[in-house]
C-alpha positions as CSV (number, residue, x, y, z in Angstrom):
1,X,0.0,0.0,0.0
2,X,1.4,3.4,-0.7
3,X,2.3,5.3,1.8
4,X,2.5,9.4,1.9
5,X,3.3,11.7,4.6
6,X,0.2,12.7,6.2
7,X,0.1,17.0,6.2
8,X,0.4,18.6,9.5
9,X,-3.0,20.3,9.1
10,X,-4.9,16.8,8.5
11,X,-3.3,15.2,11.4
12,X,-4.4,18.7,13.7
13,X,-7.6,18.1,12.2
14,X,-7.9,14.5,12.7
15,X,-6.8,14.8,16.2
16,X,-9.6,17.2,16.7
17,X,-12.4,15.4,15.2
18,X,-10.7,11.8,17.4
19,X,-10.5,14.9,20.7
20,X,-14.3,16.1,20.0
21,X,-15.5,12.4,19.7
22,X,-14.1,11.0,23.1
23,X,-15.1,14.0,24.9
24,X,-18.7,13.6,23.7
25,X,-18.2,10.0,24.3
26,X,-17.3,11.3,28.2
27,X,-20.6,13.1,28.4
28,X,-23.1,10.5,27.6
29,X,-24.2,8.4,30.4
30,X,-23.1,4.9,29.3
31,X,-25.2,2.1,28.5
32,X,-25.3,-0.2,31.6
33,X,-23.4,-3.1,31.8
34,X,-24.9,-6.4,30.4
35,X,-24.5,-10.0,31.0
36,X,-23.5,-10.7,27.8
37,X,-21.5,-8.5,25.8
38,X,-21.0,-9.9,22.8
39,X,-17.8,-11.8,21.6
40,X,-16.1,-10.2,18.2
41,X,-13.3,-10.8,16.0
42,X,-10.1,-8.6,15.9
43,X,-8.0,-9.0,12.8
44,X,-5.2,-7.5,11.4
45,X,-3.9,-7.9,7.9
46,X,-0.5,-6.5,6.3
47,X,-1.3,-7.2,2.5
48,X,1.0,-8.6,0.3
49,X,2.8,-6.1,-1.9
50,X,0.8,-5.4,-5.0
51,X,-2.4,-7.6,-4.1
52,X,-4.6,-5.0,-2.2
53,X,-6.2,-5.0,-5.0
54,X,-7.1,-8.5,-5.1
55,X,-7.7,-8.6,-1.3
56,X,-10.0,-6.5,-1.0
57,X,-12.0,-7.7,-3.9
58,X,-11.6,-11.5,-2.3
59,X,-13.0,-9.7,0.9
60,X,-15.9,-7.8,-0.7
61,X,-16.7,-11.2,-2.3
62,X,-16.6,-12.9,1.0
63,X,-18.9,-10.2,2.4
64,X,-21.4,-10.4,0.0
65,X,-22.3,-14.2,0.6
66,X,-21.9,-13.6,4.5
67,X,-24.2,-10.6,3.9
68,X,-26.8,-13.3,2.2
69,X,-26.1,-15.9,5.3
70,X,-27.5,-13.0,7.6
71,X,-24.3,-12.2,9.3
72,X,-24.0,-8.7,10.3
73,X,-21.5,-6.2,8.4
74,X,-17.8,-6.2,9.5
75,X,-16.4,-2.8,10.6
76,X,-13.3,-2.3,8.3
77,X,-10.4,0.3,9.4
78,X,-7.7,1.7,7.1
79,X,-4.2,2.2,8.3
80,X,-2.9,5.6,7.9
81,X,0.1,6.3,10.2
82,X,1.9,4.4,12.2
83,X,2.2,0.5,12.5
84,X,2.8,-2.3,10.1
85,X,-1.2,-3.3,9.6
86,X,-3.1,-2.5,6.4
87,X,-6.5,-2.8,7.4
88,X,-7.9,-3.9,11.3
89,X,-11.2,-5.2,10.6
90,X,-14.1,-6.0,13.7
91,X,-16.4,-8.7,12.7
92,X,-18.9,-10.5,14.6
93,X,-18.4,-14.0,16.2
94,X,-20.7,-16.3,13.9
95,X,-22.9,-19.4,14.6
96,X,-22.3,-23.1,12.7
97,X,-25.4,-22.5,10.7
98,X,-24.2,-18.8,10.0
99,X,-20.9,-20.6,9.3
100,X,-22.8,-23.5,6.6
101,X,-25.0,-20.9,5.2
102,X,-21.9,-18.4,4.6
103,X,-20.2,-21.4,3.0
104,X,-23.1,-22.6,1.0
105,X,-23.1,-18.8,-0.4
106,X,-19.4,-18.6,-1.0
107,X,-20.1,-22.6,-2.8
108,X,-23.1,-21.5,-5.0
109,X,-20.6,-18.5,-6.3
110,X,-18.2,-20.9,-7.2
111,X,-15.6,-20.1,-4.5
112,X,-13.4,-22.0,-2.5
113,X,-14.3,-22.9,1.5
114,X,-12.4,-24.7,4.4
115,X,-8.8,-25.4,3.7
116,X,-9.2,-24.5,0.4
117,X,-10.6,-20.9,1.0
118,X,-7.7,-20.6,3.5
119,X,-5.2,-21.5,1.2
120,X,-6.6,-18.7,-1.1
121,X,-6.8,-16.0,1.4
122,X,-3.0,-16.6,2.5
123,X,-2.3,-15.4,-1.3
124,X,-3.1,-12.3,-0.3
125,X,-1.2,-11.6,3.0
126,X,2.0,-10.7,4.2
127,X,0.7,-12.0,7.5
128,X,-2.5,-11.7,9.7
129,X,-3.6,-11.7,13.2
130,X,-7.2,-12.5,15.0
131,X,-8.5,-12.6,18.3
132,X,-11.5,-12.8,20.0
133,X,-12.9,-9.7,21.8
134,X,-15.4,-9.4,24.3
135,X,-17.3,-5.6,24.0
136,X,-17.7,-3.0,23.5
137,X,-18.1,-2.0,26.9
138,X,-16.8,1.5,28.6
139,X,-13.4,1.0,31.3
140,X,-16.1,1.3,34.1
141,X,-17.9,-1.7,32.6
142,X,-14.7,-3.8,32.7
143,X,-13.8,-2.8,35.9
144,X,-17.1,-4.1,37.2
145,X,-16.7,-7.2,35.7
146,X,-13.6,-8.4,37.0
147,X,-14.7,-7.0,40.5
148,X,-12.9,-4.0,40.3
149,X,-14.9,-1.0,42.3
């Protein structure tokens, strides 16, 4: 992925718009804690060089059938400064029938699943990373929940 120097101004202006969000984030009374959060998926991916193309077509693909099976839209980030990650993407955790119906979608477009599908995705990275997230819940939520005061 190319990467340019981001100007001064944007980054003063990106810090204020990131500044203006958490402090409106501080003012709203959050959302009580609940039972059960809700478990995600945290990935990174550094792209291989010269297939972002690819990968992100492969992923809009990918989205499409798991859009059919039901499952809710991933939240897709794009690296701008800093680290070594392309993209940081948030999905939700899925169910084995969201799983069979996802496949079933990716099947019926001709695509590759299981080991096969993985073996097709690795074409695209440099390397990747997931874990599994419990959220989003505020500091004070957390606290609470590993009896914290």
């Amino acid at each position: 992925m190319l990467r340019r120097p981001i100007s001064t101004s944007w980054q003063t202006a990106f810090a204020s718009i990131v500044l203006a969000a958490g402090l409106s984030l501080t003012l709203v009374d959050p959302a009580p804690a609940q039972e059960d959060e809700g478990v995600s998926i945290v990935s990174l991916y550094r792209v291989a060089p010269g297939q972002h193309i690819a990968f992100l077509e492969w992923m809009t693909a990918n989205e499409a059938a798991a859009s059919q099976a039901g499952v809710p839209a991933s939240q897709w980030y794009a690296h701008m400064n800093g680290d070594a990650w392309d993209y940081l993407v948030i999905a939700p955790e899925t169910t084995d029938e969201q799983d069979a119906a996802v496949d079933a979608a990716l099947q019926a477009q001709g695509r590759p699943t299981g080991p096969a599908g993985g073996i097709e995705f690795r074409r695209y990275m440099a390397w990747h990373t997931d874990t599994f997230v419990a959220g989003p819940m505020t500091a004070a939520e957390l606290l609470a929940a590993v009896g914290g005061e």
